[in-house]
N, C-alpha and C positions, 0 to 999 in steps of 0.2 A: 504494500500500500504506500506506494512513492507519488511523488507530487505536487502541485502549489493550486491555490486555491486562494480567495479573499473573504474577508469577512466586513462587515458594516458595526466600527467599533464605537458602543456607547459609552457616553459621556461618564464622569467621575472614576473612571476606571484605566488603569496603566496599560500599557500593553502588553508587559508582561505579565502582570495577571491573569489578562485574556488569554496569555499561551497557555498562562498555568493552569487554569481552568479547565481550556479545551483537552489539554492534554489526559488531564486525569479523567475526563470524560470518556475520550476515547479510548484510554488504557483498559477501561472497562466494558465497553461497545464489543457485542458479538462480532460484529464489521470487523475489527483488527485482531480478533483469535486467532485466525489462521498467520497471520503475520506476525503477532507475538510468539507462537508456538515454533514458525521456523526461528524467531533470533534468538530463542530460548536453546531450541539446538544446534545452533552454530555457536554460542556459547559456551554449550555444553564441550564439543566439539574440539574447538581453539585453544579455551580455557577450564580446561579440566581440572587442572590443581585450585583455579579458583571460583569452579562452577556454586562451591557452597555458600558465596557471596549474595547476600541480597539481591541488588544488583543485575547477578548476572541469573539470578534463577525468575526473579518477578522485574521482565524489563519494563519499561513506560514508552508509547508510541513519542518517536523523535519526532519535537517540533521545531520551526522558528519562525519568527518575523524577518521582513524583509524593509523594516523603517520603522520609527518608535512614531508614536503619535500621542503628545500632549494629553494628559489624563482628560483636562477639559475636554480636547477636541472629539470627532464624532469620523467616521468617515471609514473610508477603503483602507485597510489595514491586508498587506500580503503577508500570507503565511503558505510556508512550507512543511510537508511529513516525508518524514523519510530521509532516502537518497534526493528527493526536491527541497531540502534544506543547501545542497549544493547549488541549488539557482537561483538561491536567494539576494545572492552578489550582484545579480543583473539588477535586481529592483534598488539597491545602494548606493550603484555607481551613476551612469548615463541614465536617468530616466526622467520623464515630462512627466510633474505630479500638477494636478488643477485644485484650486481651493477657491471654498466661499469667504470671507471671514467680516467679522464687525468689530469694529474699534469705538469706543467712547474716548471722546475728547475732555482734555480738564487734568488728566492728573497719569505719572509714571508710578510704575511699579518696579520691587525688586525683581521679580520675574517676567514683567515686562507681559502681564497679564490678569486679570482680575483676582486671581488667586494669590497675587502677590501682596508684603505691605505697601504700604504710598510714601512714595518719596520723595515725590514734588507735586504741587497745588496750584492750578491756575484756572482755578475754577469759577467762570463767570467774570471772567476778564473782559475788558472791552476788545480785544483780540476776537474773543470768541462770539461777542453783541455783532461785530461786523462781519463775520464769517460768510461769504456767498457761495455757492454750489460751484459758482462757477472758478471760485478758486481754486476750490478743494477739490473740483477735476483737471485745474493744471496741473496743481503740486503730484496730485496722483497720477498724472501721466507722463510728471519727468520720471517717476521711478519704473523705467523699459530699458532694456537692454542688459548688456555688461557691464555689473556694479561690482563694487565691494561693497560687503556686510559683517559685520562684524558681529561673531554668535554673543548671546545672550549667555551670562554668570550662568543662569539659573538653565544648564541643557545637559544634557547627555554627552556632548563632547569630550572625550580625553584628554586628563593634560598629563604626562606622565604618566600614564596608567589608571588613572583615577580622574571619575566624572566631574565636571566643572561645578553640576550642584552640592556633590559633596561639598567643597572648598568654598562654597557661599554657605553651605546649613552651617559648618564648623568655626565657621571665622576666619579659616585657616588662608595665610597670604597665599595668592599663585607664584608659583616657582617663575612664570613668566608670563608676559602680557598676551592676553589673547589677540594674536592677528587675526586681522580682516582677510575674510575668504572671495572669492572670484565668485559670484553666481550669474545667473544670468535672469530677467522677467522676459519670457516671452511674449506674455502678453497681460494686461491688466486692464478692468472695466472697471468703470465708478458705479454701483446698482443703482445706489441711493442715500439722501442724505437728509436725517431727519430728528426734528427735535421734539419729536412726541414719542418717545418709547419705555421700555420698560425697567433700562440699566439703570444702576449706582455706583456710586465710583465704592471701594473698597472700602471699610472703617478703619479697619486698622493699619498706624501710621508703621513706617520702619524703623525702629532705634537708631539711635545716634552713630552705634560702631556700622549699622548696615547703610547706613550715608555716608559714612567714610568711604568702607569698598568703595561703592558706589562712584565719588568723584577720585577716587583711586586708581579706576579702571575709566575715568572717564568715561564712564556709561553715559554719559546726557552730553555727549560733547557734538556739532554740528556734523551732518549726516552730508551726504554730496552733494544731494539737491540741496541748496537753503533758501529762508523765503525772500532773499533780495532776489533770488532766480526768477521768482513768481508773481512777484507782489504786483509787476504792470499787468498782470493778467485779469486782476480780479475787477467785475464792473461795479463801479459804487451806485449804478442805478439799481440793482439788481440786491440789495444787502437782504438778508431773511436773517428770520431768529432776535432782534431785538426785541423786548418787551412790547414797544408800541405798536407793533407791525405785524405781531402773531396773535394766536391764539393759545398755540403749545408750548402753553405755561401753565401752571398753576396757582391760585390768589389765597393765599392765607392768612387768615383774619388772628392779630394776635394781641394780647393784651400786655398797655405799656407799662413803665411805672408809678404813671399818674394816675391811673386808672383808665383812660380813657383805652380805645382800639383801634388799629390801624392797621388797614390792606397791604399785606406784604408780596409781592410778584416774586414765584420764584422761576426762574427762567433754565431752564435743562439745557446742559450742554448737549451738543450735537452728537449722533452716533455716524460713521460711512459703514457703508456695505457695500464691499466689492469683489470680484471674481477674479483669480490671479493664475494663470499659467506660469511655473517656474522651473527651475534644475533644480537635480536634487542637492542637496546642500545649503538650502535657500530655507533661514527660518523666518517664516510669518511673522511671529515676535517683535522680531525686530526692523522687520519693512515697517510696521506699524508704529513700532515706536519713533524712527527715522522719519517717518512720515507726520509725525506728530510734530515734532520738532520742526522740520520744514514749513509746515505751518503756524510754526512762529508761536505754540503753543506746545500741550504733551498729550499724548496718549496712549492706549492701552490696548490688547485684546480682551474682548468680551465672549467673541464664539469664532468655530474654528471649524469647517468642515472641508474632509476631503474628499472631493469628488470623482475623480478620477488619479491613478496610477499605473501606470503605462498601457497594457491593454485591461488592467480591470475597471470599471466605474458604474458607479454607486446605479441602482433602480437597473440594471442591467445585466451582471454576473457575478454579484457580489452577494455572498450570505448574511443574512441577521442573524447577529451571536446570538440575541435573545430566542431564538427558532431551536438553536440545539439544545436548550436546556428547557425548554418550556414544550417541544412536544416529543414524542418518540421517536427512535431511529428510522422506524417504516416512514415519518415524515419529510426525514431528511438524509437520509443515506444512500439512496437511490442519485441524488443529486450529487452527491460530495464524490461516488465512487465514479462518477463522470469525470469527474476532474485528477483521479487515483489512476496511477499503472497497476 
């Protein structure tokens, strides 16, 4: 039972759990009996003096992914069983991934995502009162082509052998600066830009030693695009989102120290929603956060879907993880050994 397959990974969940999950699944799926039993005696077989091993008598069907994806994020997750954990290479090196994603304007995080703490504040800036669509689709359409990006603390990245969020949880300094990597956007759309939705920026602020990192690694430093790039672009006839001039806001009534009460307008910073064709190597994070900056403000990821991954994509050959655990194998086994040698 060799072979590569995807999955539609839900949200709050790692992807390593997802293997871990599936795997234990499958170790016990009549489907890989017959396949456990032959590695059982080539085990037996190979390794005789050490067949009395756990191990080597009760194996576990070989998994792997083929790209981590963001616990938030949701999306085409490749995985491999078997000897298709050898083609998992392909999906890590050259491959065209597509994503959804949405960004709240107003404030950076240390993870450079809603889950992170806040590390800077500009929220409800007059930057943000004149913000026009038409801006925030220049800005987002310098970021095309062959960039450099520089990954985010908070990733999966190795520095030394060891993950770069480790050395953000611990405090611990990095041995050396993380360089800026070569990616490339092939292509990016603006969906939509809107200040009637549902986001908040983060509560909790980041401590003083995680603002150090922070301007330590120069994480908030100017991105390639910046907004003297943009700034003739934007039309000042055209401004949206000030208090006068919308509706999507909300009025709250609140009471002073005199006693008396007065209408307090609270005006939501903007969310963008856009669709991004990229290389792989290319983190969303931090185009968002770059992007933020650029427009001469900060921001954040709020949501993160991936749509496509070289030939798998979403609504078309992709499985829902929730499908293998929620109904029986006659539901979905038929389907997966489609995809099995």
């Amino acid at each position: 039972m060799n072979g590569v397959f995807a999955i539609d990974k839900p949200t709050d969940k790692s992807s390593a759990s997802c293997v871990g999950d599936l795997q234990a699944l499958f170790t016990k799926s009549p489907i890989f009996r017959d396949h456990l039993d032959q590695v059982i005696a080539v085990n037996k077989s190979q390794n005789p003096k050490k067949f009395h091993r756990k191990k080597f008598q009760n194996p576990k069907v070989k998994i792997g992914h083929g790209g981590t994806l963001d616990p938030m994020a949701t999306g085409v997750m490749v995985l491999g069983l078997g000897s298709g954990t050898k083609q998992l290479s392909n999906y890590l090196g050259n491959t065209v991934k597509v994503y959804e994603a949405v960004a709240l304007l107003g404030s950076a995080t240390t993870s450079y995502d809603s889950e992170g703490e806040v590390l800077v504040k500009t929220v409800n800036e007059e930057a943000h009162k004149s913000l026009t669509k038409e801006k925030i689709e220049a800005v987002v359409a310098k970021f095309s082509g062959k960039l450099k990006q520089t990954p985010p603390l908070y990733s999966a990245l190795k520095m030394n052998g060891k993950p770069l969020y480790e050395y953000a949880r611990s405090g611990e300094p990095l041995p050396k600066e993380i360089q800026p990597r070569d990616i490339e956007i092939k292509e990016i759309e603006l969906l939509n830009v809107s200040w009637d939705h549902e986001y908040n920026h983060p509560k909790k602020e980041a401590t003083e030693e995680q603002k150090l990192v922070s301007n330590s690694l120069n994480q908030l430093c100017k991105p390639e695009v910046r907004p003297e790039d943009v700034a003739a672009s934007a039309d000042p006839q055209t401004t949206i989102g000030k208090a006068e001039e919308t509706d999507e806001h909300s009025v709250k009534k609140v009471k002073l120290s005199d006693g008396s009460s007065a209408n307090i307008i609270n005006v939501r910073d903007p969310i963008i929603h856009f669709r991004v064709t990229v290389s792989s190597g290319t983190y969303i994070r931090s185009l968002i956060h770059d992007i933020g900056l650029a427009l001469g403000t900060t921001a954040h990821m709020t949501k993160l879907v991936r749509l496509r991954q070289s030939n798998w994509e979403l609504g078309k050959n992709v499985f829902s993880y929730e499908d293998f655990f929620k109904h029986e194998e006659a539901y979905w086994g038929k389907a997966l050994e489609k995809c099995l040698d």
